[in-house]
N, C-alpha and C positions, 0 to 999 in steps of 0.2 A: 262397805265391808270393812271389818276390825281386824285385824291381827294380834290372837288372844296366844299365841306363842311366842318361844326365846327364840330369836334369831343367834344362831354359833356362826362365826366367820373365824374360819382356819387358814392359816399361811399355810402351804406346799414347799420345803427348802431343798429346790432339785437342785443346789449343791453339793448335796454330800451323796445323794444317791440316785439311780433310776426310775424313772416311774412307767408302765406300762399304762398306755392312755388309747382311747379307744375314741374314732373320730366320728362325727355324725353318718359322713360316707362310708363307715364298715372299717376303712382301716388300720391295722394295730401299730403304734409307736412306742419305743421306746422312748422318753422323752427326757435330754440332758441339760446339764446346765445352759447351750446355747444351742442354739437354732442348727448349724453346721454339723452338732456333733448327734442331731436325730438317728436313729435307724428304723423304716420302716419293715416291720416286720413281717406283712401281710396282709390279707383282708382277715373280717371276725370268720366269714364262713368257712374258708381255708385252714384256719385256726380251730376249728369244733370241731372241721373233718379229722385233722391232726392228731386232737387228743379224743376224739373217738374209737379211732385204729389206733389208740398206743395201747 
């Protein structure tokens, strides 16, 4: 098998900002510059109920 497209490889620079990251097990992180300063914010399904009732 060929690989007949461009591969894009982007850097992420969680320095300057947050990023809301979504984990294979369902739960939502905020994700910061280091490991300590995570917030986990939930599960995904928690999060759909959430902004269904808003």
């Amino acid at each position: 098998m060929r690989y007949a497209g461009t591969l894009v490889v982007r850097c992420i620079d969680i320095r300057t900002r947050d990023y809301w990251v979504i984990e294979n097990d369902g739960t939502v992180w905020i994700e910061r510059e280091a490991d300590d300063l995570d917030i986990r914010v939930g599960d995904l399904a928690n999060l759909l109920t959430l902004t269904a009732n808003a």
